[in-house]
N, CA, C and O atoms as a MOPAC input file, in Angstrom:
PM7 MOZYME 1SCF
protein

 N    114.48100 1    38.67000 1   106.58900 1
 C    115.08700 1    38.63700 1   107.91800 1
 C    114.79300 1    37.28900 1   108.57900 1
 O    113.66100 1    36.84000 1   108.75600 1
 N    115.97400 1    36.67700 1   108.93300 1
 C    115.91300 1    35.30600 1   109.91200 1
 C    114.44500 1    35.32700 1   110.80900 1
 O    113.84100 1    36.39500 1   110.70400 1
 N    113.85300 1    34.38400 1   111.59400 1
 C    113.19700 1    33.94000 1   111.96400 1
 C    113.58400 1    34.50800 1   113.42300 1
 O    114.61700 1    35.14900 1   113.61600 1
 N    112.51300 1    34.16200 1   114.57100 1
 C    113.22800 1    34.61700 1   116.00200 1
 C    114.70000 1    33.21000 1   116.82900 1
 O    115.73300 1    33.25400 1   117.49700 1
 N    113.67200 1    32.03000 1   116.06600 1
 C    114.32800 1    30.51700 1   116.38600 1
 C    115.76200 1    30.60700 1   115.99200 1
 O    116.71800 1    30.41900 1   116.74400 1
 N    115.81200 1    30.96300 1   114.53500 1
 C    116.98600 1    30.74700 1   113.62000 1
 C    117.95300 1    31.76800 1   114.43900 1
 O    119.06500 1    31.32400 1   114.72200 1
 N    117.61500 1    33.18700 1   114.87500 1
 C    118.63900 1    34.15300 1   115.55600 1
 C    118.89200 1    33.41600 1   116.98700 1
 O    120.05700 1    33.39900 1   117.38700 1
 N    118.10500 1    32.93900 1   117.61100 1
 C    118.41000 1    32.10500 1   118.80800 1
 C    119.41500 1    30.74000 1   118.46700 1
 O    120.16400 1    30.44000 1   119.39700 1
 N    119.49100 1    30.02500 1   117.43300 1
 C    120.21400 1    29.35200 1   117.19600 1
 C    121.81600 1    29.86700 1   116.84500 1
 O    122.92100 1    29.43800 1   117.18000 1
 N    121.54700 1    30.53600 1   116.34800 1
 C    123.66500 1    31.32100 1   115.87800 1
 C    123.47400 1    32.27700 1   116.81900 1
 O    123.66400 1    33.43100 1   116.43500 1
 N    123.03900 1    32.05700 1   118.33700 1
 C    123.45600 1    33.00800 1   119.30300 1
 C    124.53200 1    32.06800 1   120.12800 1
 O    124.03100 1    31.13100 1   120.74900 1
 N    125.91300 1    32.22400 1   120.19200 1
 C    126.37400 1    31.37000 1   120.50500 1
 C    125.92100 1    31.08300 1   122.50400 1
 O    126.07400 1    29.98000 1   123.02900 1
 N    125.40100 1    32.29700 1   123.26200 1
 C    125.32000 1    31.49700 1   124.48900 1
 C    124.07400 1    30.78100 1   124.42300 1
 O    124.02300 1    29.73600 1   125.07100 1
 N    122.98300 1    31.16100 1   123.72100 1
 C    121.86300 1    30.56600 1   123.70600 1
 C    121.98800 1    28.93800 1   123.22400 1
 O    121.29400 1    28.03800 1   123.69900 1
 N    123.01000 1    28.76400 1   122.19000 1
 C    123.67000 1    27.15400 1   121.70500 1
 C    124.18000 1    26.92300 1   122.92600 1
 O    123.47100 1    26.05600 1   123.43700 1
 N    125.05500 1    27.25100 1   123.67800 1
 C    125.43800 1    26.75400 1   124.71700 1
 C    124.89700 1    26.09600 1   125.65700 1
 O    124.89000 1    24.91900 1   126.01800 1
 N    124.25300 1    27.45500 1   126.13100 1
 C    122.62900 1    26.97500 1   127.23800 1
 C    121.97100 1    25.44000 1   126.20200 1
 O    122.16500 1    24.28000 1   126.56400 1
 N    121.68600 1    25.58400 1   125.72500 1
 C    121.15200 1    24.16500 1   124.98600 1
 C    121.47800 1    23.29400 1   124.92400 1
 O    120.70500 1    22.33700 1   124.88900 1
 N    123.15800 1    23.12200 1   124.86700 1
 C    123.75200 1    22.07400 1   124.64100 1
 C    124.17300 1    21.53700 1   126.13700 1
 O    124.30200 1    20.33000 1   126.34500 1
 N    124.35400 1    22.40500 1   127.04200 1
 C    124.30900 1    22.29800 1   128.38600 1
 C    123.56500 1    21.38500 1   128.84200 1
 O    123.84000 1    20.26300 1   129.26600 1
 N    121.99200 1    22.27500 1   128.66400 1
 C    120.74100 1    21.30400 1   129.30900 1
 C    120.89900 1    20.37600 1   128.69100 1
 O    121.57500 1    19.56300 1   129.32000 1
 N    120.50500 1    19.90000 1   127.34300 1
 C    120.47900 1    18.75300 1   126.67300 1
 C    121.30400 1    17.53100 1   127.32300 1
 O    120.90200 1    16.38800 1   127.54100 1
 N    122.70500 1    18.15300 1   127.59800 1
 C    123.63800 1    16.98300 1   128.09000 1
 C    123.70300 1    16.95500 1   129.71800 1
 O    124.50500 1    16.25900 1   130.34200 1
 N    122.80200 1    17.76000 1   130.27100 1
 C    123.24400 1    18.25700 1   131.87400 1
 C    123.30300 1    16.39400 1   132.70000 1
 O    122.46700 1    15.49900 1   132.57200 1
 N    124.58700 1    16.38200 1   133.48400 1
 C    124.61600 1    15.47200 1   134.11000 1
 C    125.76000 1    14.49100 1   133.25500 1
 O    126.02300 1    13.38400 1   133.72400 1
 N    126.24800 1    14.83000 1   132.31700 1
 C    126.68000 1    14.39900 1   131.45700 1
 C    128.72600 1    14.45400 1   131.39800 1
 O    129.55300 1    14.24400 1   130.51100 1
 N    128.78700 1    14.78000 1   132.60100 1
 C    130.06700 1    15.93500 1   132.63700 1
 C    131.57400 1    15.38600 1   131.48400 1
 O    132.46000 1    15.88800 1   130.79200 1
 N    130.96900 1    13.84900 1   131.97900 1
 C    132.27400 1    13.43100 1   130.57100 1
 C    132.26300 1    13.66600 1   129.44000 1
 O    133.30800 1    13.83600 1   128.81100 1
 N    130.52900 1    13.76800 1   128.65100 1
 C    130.44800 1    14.27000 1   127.78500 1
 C    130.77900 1    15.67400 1   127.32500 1
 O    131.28700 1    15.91800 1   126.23100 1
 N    130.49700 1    16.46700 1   128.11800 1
 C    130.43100 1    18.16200 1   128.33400 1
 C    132.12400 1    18.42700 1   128.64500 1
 O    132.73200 1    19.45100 1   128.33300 1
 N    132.63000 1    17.37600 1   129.25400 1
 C    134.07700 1    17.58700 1   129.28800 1
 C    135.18200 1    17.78600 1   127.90800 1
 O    135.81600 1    18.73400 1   127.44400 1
 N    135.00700 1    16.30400 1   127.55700 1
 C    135.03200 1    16.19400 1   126.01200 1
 C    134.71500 1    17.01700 1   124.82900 1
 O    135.64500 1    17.39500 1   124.11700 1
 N    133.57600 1    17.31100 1   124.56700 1
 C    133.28100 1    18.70600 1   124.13100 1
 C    134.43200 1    19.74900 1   123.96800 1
 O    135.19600 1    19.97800 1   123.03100 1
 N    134.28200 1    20.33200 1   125.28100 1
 C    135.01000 1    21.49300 1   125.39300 1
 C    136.49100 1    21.33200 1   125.29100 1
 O    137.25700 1    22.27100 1   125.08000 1
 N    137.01600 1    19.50800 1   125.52800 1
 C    138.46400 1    19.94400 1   124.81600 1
 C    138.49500 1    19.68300 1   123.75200 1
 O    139.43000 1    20.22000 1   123.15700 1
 N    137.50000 1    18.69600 1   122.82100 1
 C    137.37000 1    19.25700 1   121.27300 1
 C    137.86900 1    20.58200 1   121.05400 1
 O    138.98900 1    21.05100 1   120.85200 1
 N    136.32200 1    21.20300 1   121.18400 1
 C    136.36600 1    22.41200 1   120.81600 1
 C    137.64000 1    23.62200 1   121.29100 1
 O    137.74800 1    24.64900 1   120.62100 1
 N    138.56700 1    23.36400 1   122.51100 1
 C    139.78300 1    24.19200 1   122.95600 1
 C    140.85100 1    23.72700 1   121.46600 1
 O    141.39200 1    24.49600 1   120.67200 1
 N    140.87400 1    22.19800 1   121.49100 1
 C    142.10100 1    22.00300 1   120.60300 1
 C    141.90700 1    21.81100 1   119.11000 1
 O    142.66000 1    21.23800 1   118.32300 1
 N    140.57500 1    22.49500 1   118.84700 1
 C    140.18100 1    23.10800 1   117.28900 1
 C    140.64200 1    24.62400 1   117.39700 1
 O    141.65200 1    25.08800 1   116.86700 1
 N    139.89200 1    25.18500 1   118.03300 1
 C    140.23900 1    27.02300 1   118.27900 1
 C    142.01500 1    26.93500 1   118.61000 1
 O    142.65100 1    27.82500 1   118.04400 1
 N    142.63400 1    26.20100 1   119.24900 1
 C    144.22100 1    26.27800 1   119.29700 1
 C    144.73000 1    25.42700 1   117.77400 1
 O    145.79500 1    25.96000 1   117.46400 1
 N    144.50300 1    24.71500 1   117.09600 1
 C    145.10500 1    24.17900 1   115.75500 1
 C    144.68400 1    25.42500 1   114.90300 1
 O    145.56700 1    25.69900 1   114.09000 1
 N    143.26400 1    26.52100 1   114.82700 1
 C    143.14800 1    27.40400 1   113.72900 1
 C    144.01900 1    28.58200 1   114.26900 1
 O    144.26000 1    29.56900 1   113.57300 1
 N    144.37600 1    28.46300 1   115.26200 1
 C    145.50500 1    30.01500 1   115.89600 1
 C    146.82800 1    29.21700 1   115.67000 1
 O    147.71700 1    29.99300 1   115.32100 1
 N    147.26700 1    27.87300 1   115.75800 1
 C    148.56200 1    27.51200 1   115.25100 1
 C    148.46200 1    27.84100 1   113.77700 1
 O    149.34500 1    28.41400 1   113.13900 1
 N    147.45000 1    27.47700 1   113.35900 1
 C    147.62500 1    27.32000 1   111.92600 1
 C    147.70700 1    28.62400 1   111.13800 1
 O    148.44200 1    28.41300 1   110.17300 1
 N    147.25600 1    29.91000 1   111.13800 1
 C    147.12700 1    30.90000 1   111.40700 1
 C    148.48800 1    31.59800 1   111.52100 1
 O    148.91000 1    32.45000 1   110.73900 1
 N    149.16000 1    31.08400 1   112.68200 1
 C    150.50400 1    31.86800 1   112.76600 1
 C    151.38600 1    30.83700 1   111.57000 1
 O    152.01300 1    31.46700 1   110.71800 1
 N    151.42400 1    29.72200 1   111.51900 1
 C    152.11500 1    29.38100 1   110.70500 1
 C    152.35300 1    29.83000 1   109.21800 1
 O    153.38700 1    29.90600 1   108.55300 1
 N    151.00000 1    30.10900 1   108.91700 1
 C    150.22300 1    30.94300 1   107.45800 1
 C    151.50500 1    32.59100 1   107.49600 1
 O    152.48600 1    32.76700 1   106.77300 1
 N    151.04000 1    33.37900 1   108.44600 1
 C    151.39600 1    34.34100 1   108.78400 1
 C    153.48200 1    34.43100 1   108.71100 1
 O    154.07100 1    35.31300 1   108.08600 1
 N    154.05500 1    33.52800 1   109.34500 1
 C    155.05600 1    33.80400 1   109.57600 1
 C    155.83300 1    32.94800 1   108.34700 1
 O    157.04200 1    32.78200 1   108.18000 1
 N    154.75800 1    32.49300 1   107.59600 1
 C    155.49600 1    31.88500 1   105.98300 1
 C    156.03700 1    30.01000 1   106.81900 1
 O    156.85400 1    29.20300 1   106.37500 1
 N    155.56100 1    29.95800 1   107.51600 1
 C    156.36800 1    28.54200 1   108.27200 1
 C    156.01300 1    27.42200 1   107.97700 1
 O    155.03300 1    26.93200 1   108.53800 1
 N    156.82500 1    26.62900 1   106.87700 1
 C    156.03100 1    25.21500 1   106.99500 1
 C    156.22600 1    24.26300 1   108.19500 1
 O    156.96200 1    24.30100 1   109.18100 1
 N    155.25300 1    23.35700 1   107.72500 1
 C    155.46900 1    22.62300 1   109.57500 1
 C    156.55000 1    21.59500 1   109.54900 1
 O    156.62200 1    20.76500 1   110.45400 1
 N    157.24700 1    21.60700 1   108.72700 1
 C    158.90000 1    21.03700 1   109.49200 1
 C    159.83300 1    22.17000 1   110.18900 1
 O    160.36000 1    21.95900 1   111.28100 1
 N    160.04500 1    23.74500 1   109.27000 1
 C    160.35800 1    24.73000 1   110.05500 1
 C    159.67400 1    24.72800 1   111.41800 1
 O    160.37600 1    24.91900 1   112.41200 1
 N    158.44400 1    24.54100 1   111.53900 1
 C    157.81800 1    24.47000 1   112.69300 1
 C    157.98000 1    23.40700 1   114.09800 1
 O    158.00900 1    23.59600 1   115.31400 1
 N    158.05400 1    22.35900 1   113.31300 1
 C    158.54000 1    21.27100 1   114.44500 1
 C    159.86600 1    21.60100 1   114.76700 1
 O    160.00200 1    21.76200 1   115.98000 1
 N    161.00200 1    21.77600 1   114.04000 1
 C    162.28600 1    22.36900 1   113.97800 1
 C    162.31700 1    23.34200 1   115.05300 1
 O    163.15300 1    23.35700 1   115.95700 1
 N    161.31600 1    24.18900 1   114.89400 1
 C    161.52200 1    25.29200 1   116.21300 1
 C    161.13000 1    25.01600 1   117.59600 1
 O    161.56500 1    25.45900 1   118.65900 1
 N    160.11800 1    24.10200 1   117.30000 1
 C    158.86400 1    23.81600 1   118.63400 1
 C    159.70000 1    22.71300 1   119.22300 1
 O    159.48500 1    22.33800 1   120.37600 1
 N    160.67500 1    22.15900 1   118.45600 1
 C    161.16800 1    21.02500 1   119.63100 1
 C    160.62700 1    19.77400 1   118.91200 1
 O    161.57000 1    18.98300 1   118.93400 1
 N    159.71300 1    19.26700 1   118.36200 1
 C    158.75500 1    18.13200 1   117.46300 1
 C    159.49600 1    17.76000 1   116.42800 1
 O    160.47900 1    18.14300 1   115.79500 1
 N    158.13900 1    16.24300 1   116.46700 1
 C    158.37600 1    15.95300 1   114.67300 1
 C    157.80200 1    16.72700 1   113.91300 1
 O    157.03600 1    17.60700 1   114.30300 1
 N    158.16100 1    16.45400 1   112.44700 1
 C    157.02500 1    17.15100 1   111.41300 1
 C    155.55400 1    16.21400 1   111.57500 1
 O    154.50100 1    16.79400 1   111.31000 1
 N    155.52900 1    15.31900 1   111.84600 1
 C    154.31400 1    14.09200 1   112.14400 1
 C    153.75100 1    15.31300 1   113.34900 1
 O    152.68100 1    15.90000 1   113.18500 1
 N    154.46600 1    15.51500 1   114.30100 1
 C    152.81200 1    15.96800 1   115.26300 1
 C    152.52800 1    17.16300 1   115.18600 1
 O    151.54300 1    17.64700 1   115.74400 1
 N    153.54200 1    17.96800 1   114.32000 1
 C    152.60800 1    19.10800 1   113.84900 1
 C    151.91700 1    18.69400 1   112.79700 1
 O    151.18800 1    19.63500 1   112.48200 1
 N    151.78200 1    17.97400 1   112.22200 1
 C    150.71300 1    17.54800 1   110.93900 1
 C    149.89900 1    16.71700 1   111.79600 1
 O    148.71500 1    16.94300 1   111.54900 1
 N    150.01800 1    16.00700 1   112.53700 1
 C    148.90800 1    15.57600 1   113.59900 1
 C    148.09800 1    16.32500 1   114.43600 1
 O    147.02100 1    15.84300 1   114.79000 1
 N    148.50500 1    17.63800 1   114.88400 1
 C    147.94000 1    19.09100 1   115.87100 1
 C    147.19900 1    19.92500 1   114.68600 1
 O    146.44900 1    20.80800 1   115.10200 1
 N    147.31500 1    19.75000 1   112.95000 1
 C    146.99500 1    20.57400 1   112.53600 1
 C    145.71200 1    19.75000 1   111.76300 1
 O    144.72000 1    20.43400 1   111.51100 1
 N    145.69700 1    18.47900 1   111.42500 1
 C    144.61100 1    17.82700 1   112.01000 1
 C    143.72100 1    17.44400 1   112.95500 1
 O    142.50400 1    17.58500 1   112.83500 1
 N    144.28300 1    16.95200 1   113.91700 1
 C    142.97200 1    16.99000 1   115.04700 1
 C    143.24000 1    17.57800 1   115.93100 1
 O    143.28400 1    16.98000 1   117.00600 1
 N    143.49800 1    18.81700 1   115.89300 1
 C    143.91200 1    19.75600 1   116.95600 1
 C    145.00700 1    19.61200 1   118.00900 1
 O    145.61800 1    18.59200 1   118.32700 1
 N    145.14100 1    21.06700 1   118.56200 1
 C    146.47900 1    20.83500 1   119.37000 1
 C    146.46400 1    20.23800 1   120.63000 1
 O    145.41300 1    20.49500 1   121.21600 1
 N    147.18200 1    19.58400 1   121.22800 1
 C    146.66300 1    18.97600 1   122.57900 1
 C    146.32400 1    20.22000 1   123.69700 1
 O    146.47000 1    21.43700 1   123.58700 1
 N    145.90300 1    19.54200 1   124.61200 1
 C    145.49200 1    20.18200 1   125.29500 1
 C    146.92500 1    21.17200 1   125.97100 1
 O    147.02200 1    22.39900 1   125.99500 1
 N    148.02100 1    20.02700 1   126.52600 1
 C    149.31000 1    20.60600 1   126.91600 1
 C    150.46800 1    21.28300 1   126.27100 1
 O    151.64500 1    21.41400 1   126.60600 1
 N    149.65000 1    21.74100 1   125.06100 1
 C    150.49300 1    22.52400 1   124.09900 1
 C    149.67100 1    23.65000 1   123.72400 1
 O    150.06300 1    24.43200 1   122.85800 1
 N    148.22200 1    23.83800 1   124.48600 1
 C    147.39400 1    24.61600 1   123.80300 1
 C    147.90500 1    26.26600 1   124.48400 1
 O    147.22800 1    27.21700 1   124.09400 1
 N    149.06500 1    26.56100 1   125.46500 1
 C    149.53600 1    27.66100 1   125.63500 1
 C    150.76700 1    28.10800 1   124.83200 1
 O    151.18700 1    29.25300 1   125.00400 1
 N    151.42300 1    27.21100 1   123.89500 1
 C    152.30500 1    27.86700 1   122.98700 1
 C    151.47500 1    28.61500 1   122.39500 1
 O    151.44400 1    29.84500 1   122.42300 1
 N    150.35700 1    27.46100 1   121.50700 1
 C    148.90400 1    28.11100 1   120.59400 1
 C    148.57400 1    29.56100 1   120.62300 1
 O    148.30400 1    30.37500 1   119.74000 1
 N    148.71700 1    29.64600 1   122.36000 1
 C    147.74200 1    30.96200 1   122.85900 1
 C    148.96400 1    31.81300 1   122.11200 1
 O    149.03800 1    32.19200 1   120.94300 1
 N    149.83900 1    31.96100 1   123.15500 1
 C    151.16800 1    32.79100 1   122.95200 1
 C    151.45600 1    32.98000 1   121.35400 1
 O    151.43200 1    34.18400 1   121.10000 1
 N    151.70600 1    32.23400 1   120.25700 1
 C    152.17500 1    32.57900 1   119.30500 1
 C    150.44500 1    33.13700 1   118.60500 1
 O    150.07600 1    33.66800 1   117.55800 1
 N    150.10400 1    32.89300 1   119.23700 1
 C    148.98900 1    33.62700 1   118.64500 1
 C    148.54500 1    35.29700 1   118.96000 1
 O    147.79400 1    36.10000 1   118.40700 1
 N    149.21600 1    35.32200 1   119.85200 1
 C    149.14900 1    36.80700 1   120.84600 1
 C    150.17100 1    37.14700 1   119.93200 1
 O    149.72700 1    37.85000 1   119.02400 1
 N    151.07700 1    36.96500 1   119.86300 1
 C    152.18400 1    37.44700 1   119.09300 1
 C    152.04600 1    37.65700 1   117.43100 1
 O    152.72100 1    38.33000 1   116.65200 1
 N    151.24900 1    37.06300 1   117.29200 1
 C    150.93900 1    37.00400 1   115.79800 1
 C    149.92200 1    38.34900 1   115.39500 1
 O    150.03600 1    39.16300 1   114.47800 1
 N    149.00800 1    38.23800 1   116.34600 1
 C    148.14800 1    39.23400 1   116.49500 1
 C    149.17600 1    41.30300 1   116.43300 1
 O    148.86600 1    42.35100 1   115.86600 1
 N    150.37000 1    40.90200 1   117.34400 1
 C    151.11700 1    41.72500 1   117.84400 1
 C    151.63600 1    42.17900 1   116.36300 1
 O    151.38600 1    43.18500 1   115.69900 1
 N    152.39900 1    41.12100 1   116.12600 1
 C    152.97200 1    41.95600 1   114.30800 1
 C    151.89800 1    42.07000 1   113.55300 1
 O    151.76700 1    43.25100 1   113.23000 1
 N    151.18700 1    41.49600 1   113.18200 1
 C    149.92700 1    41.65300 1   112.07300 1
 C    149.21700 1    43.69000 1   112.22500 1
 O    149.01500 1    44.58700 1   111.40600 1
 N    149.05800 1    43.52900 1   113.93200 1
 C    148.61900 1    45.37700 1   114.16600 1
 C    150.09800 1    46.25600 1   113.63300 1
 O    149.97700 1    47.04200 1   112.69300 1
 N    151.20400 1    46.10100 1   114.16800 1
 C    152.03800 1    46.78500 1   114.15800 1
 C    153.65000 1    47.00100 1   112.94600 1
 O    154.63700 1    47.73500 1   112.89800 1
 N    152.85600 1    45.43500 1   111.85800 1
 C    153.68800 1    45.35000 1   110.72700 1
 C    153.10600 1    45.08800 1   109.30200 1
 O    152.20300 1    44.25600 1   109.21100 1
 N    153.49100 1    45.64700 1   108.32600 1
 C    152.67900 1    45.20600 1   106.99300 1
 C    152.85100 1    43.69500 1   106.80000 1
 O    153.98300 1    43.33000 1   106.48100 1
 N    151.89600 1    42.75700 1   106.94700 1
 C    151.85400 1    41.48900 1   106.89000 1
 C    152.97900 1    40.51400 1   105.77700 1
 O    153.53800 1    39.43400 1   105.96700 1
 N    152.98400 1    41.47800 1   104.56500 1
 C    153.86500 1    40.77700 1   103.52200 1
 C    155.47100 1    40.52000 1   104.55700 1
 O    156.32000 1    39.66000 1   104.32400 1
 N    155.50100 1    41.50300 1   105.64000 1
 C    156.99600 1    41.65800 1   106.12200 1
 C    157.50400 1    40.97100 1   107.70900 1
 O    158.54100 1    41.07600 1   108.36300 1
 N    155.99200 1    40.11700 1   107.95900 1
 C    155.87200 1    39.43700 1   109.16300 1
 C    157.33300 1    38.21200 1   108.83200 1
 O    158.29500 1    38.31500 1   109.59300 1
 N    157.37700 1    37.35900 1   107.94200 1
 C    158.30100 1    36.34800 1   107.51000 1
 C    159.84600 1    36.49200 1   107.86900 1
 O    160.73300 1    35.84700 1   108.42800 1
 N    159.58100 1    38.18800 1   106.97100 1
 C    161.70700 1    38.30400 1   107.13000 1
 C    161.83100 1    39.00000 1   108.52800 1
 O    162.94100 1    39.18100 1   109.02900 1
 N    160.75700 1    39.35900 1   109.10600 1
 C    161.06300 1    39.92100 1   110.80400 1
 C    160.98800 1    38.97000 1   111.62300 1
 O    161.37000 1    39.35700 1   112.72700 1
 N    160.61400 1    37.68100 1   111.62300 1
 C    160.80600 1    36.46800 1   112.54200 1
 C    162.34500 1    35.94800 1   112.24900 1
 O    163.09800 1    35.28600 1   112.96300 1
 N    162.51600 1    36.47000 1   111.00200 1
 C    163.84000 1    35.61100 1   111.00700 1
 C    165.05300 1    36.45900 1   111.01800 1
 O    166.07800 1    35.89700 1   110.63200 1
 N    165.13400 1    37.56800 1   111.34300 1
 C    165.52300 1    38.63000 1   111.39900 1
 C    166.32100 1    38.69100 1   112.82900 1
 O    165.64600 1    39.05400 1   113.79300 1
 N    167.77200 1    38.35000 1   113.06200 1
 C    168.50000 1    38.86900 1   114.09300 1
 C    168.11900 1    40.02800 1   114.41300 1
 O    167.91000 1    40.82000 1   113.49400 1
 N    167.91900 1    40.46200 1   115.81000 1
 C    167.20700 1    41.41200 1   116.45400 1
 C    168.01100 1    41.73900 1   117.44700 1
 O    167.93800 1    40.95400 1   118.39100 1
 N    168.64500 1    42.48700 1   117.55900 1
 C    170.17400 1    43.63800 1   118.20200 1
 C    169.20800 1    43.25500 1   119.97300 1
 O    169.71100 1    42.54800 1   120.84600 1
 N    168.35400 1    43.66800 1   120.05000 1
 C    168.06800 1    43.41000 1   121.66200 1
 C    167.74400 1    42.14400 1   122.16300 1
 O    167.76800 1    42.12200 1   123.39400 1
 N    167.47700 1    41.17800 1   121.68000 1
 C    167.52300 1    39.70400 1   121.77100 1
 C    169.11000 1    39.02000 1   121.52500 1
 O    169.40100 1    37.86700 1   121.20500 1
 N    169.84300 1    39.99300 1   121.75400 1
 C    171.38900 1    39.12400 1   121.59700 1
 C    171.71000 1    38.58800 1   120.38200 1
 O    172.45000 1    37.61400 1   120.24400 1
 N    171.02100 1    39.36800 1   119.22900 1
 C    170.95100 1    38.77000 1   117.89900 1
 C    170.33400 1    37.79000 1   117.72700 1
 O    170.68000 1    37.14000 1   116.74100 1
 N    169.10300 1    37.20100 1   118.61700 1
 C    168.96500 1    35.87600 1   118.10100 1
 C    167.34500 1    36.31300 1   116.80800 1
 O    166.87500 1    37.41700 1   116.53300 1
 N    167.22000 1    35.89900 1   116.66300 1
 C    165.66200 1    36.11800 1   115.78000 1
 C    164.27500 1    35.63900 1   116.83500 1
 O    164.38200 1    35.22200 1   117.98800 1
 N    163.26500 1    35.79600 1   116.22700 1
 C    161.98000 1    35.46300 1   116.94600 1
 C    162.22500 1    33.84000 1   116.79200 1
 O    162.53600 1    33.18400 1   117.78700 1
 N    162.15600 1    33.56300 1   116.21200 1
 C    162.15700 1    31.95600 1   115.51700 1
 C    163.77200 1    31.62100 1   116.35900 1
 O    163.72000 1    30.43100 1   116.66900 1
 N    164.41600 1    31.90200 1   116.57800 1
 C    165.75200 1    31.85300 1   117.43200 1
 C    165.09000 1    31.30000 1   118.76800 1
 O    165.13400 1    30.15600 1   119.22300 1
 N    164.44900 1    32.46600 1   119.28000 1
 C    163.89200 1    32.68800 1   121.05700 1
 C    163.07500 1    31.56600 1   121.10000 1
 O    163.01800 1    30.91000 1   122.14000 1
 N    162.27100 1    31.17100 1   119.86800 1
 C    160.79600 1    30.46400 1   120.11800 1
 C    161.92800 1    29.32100 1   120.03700 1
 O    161.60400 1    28.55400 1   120.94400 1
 N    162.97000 1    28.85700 1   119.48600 1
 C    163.61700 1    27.62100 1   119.83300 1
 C    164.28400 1    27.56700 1   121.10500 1
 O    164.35100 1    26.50200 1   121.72000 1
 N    164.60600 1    28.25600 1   121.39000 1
 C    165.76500 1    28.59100 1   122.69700 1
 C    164.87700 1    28.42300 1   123.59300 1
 O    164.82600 1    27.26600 1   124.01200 1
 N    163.78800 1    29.51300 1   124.27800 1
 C    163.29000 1    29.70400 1   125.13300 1
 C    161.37600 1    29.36100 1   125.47600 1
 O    160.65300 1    29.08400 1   126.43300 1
 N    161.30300 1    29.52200 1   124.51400 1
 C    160.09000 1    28.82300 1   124.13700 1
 C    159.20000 1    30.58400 1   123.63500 1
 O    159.69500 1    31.65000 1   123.26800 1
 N    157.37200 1    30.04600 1   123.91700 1
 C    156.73200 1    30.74000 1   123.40700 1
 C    156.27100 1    32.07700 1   124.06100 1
 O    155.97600 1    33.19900 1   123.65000 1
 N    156.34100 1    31.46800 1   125.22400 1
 C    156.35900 1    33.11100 1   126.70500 1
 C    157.19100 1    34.15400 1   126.01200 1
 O    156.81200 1    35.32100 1   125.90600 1
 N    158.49900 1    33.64300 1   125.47500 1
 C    159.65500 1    34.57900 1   125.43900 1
 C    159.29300 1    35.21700 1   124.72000 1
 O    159.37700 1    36.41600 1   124.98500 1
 N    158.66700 1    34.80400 1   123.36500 1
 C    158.58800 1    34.82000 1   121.90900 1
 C    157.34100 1    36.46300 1   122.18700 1
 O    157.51100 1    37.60600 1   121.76200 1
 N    156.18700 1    35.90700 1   123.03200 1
 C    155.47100 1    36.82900 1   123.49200 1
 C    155.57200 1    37.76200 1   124.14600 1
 O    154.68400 1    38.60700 1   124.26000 1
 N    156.68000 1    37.80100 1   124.71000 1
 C    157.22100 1    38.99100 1   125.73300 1
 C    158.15000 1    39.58000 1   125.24600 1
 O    158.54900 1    40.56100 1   125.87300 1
 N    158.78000 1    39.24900 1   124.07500 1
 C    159.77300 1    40.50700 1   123.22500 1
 C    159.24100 1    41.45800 1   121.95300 1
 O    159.66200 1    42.54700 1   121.56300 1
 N    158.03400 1    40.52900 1   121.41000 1
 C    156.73600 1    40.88700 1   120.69900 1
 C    156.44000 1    42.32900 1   121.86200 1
 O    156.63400 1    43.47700 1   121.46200 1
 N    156.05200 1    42.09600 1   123.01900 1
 C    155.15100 1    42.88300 1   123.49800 1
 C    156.25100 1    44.32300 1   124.15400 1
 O    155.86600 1    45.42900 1   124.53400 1
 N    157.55000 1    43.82900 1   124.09600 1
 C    158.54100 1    44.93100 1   124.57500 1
 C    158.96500 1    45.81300 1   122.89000 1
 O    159.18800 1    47.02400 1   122.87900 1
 N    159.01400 1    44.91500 1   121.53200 1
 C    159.01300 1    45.65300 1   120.06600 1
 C    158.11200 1    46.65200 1   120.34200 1
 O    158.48800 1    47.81700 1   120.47300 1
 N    156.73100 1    46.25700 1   120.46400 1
 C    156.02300 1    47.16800 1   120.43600 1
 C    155.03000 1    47.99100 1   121.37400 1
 O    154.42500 1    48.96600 1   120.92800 1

């Protein structure tokens, strides 16, 4: 069994508190940080849905409005900060089919004309309207 130190260390608020004090006064640093760390946790939830919905990232830029360059740039050093609410959203949504669909069948249901969306598909809406939409017909399916 771990040590008392070692369980205090992979406690993530106790790392926090630490990294806090350590840097206290520091706020640019501590700023920085935390949008590291936002636009890592938003590139593994882009990346994630992309996995999920079979999407390579030219389909992806294709939908999002982008090049294929800055989704291969977001999936390297994370997503910006002003894109990190598509992130959220297709990630809510991803979450949404994954509970409520056998995963092998997430792919052909994004692309899937959908009679209450005016026929358009998920991947339709997420071009048209963006990622809110995408999340709010997810959450009316099911």
């Amino acid at each position: 069994m771990p040590n008392r130190a070692v369980q205090r260390q992979r406690d993530p608020k106790a790392v926090a508190e630490a990294l806090f004090e350590a840097h206290k006064g520091e706020e640019a640093w501590l700023d920085a940080f935390s949008e590291h760390l936002d636009r890592q946790r938003a590139r593994d939830a882009l990346a994630r849905t992309l996995e999920i919905w079979d999407l390579s990232q030219s389909e992806a830029a294709r939908v999002l409005g982008v090049s294929r360059q800055a989704v291969g740039k977001w999936m390297e050093k994370g997503v910006p900060a002003e894109r990190a609410g598509l992130a959220a959203d297709l990630a809510a949504a991803t979450d949404l089919l994954v509970r409520y669909l056998k995963r092998d069948r997430i792919p052909a249901v994004v692309r899937k004309p959908i009679p209450a969306l005016d026929g358009a598909s998920l991947l339709d809406l997420l071009s048209r309207d963006g990622s809110a939409a995408v999340l709010e017909a997810c959450r009316r399916m099911f």
